[in-house]
C-alpha positions in Angstrom: 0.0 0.0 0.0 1.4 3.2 -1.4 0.9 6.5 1.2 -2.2 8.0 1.0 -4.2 10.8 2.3 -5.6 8.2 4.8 -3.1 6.8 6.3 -2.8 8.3 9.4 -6.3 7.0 10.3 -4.7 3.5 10.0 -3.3 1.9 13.8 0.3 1.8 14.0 0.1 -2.5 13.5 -2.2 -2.2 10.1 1.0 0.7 8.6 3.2 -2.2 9.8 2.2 -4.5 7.8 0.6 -2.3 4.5 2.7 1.1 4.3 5.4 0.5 1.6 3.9 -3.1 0.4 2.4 -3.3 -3.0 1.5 -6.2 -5.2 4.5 -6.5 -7.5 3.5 -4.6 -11.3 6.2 -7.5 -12.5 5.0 -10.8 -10.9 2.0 -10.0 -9.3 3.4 -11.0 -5.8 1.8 -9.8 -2.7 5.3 -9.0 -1.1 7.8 -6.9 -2.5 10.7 -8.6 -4.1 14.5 -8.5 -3.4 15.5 -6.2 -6.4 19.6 -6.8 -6.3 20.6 -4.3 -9.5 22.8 -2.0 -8.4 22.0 0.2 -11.9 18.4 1.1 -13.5 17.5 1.5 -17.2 17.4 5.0 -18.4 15.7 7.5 -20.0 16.0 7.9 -23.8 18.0 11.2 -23.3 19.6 10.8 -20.3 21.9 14.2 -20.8 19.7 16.2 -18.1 19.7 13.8 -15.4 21.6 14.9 -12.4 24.0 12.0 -12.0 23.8 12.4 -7.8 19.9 12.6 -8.1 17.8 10.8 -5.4 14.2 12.0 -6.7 14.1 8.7 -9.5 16.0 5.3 -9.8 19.6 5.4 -11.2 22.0 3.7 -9.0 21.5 1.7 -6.1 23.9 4.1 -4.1 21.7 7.2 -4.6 18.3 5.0 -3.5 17.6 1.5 -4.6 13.5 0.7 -4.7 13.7 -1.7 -1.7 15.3 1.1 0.6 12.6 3.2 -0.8 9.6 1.0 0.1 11.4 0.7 3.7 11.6 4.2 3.8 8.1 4.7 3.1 7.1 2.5 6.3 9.1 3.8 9.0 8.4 7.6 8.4 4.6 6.4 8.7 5.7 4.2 11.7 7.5 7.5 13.4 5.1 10.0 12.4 7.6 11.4 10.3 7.6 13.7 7.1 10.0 12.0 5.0 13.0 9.3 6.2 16.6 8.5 5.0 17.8 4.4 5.6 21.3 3.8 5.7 24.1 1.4 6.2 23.6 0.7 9.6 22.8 3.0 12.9 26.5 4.3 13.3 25.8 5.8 9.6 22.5 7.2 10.1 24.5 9.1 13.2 28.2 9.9 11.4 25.8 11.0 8.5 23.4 13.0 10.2 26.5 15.0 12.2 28.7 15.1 9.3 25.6 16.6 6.9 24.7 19.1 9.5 27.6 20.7 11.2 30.9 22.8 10.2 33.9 24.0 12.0 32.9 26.6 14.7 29.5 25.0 15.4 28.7 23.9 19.2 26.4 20.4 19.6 25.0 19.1 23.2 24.8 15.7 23.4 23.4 13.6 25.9 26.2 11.7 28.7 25.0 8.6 28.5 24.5 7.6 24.9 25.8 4.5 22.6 29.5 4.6 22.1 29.6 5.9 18.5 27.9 9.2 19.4 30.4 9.5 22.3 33.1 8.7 20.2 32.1 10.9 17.1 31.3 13.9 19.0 33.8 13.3 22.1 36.8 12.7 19.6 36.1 12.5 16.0 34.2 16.1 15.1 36.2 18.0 17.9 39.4 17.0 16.5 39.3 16.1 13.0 36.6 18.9 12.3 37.4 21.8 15.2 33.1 21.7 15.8 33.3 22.3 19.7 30.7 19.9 21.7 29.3 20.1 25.5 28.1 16.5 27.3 25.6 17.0 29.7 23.4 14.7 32.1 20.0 15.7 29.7 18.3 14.3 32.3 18.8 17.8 34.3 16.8 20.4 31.7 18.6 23.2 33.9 22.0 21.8 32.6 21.0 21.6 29.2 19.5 25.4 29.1 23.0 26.5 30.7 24.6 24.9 27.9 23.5 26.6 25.0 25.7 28.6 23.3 24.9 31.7 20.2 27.3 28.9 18.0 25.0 26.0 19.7 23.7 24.1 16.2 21.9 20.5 17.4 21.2 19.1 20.8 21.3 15.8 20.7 19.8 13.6 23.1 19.1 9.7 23.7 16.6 8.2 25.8 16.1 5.6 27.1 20.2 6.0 27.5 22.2 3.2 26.7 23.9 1.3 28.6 22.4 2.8 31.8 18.7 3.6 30.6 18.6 7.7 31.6 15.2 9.0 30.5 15.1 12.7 28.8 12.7 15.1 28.5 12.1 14.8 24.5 9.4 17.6 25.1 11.2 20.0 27.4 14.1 19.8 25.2 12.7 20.6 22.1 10.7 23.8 23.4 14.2 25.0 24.7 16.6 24.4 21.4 13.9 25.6 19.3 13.3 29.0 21.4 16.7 29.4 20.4 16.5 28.5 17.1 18.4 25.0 17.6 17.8 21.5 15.8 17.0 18.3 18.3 17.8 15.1 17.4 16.7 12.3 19.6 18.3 8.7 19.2 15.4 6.8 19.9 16.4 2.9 19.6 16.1 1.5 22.8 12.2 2.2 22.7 11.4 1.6 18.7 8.5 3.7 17.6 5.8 1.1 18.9 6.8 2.6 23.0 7.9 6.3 21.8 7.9 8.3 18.6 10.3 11.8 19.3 8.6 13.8 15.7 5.4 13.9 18.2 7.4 15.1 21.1 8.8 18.2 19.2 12.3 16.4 17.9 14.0 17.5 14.2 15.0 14.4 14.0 15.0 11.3 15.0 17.6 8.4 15.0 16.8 4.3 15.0 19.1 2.1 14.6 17.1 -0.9 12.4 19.4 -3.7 13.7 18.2 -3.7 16.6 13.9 -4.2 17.2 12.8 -2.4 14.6 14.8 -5.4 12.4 14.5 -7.8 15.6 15.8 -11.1 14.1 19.8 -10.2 14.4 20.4 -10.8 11.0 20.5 -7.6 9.4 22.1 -3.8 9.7 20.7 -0.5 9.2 20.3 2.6 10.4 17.5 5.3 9.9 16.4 9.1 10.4 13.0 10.8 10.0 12.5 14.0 9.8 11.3 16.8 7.7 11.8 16.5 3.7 13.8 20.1 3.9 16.1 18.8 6.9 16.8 15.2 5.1 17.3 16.2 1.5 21.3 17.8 2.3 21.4 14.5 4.1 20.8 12.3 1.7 22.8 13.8 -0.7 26.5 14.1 1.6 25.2 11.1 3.5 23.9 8.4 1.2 24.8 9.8 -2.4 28.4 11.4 -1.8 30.0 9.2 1.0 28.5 6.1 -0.2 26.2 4.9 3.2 23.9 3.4 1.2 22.1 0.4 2.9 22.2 -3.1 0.6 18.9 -4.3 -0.9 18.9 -7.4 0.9 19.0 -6.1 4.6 16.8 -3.3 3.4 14.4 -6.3 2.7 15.2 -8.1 5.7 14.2 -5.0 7.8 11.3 -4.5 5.8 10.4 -8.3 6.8 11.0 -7.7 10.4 9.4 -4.5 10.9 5.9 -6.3 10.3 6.0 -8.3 13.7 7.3 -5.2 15.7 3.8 -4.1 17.6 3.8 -8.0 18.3 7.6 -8.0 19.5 7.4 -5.1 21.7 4.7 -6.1 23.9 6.4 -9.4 24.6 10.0 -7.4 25.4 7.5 -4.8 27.4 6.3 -7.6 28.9 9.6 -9.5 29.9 11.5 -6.7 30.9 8.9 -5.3 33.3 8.7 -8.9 34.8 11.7 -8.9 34.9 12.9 -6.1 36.6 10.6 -6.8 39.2 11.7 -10.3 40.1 15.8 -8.7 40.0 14.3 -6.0 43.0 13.9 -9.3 45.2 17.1 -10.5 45.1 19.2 -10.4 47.9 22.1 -10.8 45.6 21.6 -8.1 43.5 22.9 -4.9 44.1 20.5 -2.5 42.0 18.3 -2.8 39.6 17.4 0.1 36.6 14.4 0.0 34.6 12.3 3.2 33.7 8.9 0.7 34.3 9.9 0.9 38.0 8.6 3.2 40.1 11.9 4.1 41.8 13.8 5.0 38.4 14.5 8.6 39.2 12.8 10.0 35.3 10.1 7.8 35.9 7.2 9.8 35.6 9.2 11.7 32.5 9.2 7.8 31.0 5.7 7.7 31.6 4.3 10.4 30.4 6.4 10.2 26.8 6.9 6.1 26.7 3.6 4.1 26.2 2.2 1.8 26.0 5.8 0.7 27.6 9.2 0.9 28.7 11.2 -1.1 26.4 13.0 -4.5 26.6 16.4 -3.3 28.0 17.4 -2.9 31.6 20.8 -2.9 33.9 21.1 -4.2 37.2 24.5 -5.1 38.9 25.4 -8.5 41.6 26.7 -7.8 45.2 29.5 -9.1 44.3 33.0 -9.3 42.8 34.2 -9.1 39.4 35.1 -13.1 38.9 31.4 -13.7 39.8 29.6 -11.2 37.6 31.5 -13.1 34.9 30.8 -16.6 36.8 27.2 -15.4 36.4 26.8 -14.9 32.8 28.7 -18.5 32.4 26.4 -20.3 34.3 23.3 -18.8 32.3 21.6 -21.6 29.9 19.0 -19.4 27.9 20.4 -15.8 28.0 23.2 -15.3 25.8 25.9 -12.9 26.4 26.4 -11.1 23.1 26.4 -7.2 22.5 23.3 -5.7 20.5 19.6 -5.8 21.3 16.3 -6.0 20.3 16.9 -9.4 18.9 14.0 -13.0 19.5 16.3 -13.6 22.2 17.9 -12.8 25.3 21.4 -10.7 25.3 23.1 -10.2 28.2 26.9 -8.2 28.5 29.1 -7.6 31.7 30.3 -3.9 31.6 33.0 -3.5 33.6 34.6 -1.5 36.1 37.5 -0.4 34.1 34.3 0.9 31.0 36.0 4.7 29.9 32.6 6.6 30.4 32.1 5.0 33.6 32.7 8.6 34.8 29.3 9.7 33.2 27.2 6.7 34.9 25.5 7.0 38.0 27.7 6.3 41.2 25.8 2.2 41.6 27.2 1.5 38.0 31.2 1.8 38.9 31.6 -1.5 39.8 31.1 -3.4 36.8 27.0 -4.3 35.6 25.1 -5.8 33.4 23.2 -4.6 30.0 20.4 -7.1 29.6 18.3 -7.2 26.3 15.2 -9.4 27.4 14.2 -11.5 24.0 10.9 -13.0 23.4 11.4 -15.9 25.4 8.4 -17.2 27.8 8.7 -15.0 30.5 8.7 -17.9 33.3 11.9 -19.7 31.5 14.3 -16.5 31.6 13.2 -15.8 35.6 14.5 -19.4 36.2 17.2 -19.2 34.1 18.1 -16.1 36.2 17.4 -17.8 39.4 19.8 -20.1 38.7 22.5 -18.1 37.9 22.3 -15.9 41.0 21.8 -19.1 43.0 25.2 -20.7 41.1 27.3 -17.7 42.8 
């Protein structure tokens, strides 16, 4: 189903399924095919085509037709104007920074955010680049009003954080960068658009990384970011079309697969993680447990009022005990799998450690070593065991 002027009225599960799915003109197929070319037939006088053009099909690298059809579902899904896909979510991040900024320019970024952004902004732009950046606990609106600069270009935030699952204001945020005529984008991949959509909120932009639950089978890469035709198009051009990002057809399709089942996943990860959490606070060997769903997470009333109809299927908690047995821990674990990522049909579960370089930015409970667990789809009685057993083992 092509967009349409009625669209909107659809539920978010119904634009799962139908935005950006056609029958096939070719085969008459009621799913979109794999279309591998990397080149598209031309025009009879091809001498006024723009050879970086993204408007019609020419080369796979300036849009191919399955990133398009992708493209076309997840700006419905994030109540977005227009969407770019790319490579992976490290691209649709690199791409949206490098697009944006210049020498000179000041960016806010959130301190607890996934390791690329700290790493681009932290390192990368402020020393390859000379574009001056600010981290600050965007948890604290006060702190991110002080930090605003007349150079101040983007703000951007991530929430929940990852690894240790801050909540900020999406809202709050926006009404401050825009009174001061700055752009807000919001990395929003550890809820997925079924828990949280940032356009809706007030964001410029917003960031998903598709390998995680919006993809939800581990078996692809891509990154996305929705926003307003006007903001994307440089994007997509310096981005996609001029440093190559381009996503492959085949994860495009693989994404566009697994985005059909995501109002179904996220209920089940909402589901488990909640649970979950709640059997962790319990535990006498657990030292603390972080979940915005609880109702001692210090945001949580922010995560309720912008997160529904839940939290997420990622949450931290940390063992009373040494380093050998957090590492004991995730050994004697027979279900959960320790593996980085998230988002995936099952369980992932890393040990952050003690010696982690932006341990400095994390909450005083997270300095000696935690854990990062990505609750799967599992039945929600088999990981609590499997838990159980673990803690018991130690």
């Amino acid at each position: 189903m092509t967009k349409h002027n009625h669209e909107n009225e659809l539920g978010f599960s119904t634009r799962a399924i139908h935005v950006g799915n056609e029958i096939d003109s070719g085969t008459k197929a009621i799913r979109r095919p794999i279309t591998m070319a990397n080149s598209y037939q031309l025009p009879y006088d091809p001498t006024d085509l723009n050879w970086s053009g993204t408007s019609e099909m020419l080369y796979t690298r300036n849009g191919g037709c399955n990133q398009h059809y992708l493209q076309q579902k997840l700006a419905s899904l994030e109540s977005g104007e227009d969407c770019i896909v790319l490579a992976s979510g490290a691209a649709a991040l690199s791409g949206l920074f490098f697009s944006l900024l210049k020498s000179g320019d000041h960016v806010i970024f959130s301190s607890v955010t996934y390791v690329a952004v700290y790493r681009l902004l932290n390192e990368l732009f402020n020393n390859k680049f000379k574009v001056e950046t600010t981290i600050v606990d965007t948890s604290n609106i006060d702190a991110v009003r002080a930090a605003i600069r007349p150079e101040t270009k983007l703000i951007h935030i991530e929430t929940p954080g990852n690894p240790v699952l801050t909540i900020s204001d999406i809202r709050s945020i926006a009404e401050i960068a825009h009174r001061h005529n700055v752009l807000l984008s919001v990395d929003n991949t550890l809820a997925s658009p079924f828990n949280q959509r940032p356009i809706e909120l007030g964001a410029d932009f917003c960031i998903e990384s598709l390998t995680k639950y919006i993809n939800g089978h581990g078996d692809a890469m891509g990154g996305a970011i929705i926003g307003a035709t006007k903001l994307l198009e440089p994007i997509r051009q310096q981005a996609q079309v001029n440093l190559g990002a381009t996503i492959s057809p085949f994860n495009a399709w693989l994404i566009m697969r697994g985005v059909v089942t995501l109002p179904f996943r996220m209920k089940q990860h909402n589901e488990n993680a909640m649970k979950i959490a709640e059997f962790l606070t319990t535990q006498n060997r657990i030292r603390f447990v972080v979940y915005p769903g609880l109702r001692n997470h210090p945001q949580h009333k922010i995560a309720v009022s912008q997160m529904t109809p839940g939290f997420g299927g990622v949450l931290a908690f940390g063992l009373d005990a040494d380093h050998n047995a957090h590492n004991r821990f995730i050994a004697n674990l027979k279900i959960i799998t320790s593996a980085v990522s998230l988002g995936h049909d099952e369980s992932l579960i890393v040990f952050i450690g003690e010696n982690d370089e932006r341990q400095y930015l994390y909450p005083k409970e997270f300095h000696n070593g935690f854990f990062r667990f990505s609750t799967g789809l599992e039945d929600t009685k088999d990981l609590i065991n499997d838990l159980q057993q673990a803690i018991n083992s130690i």
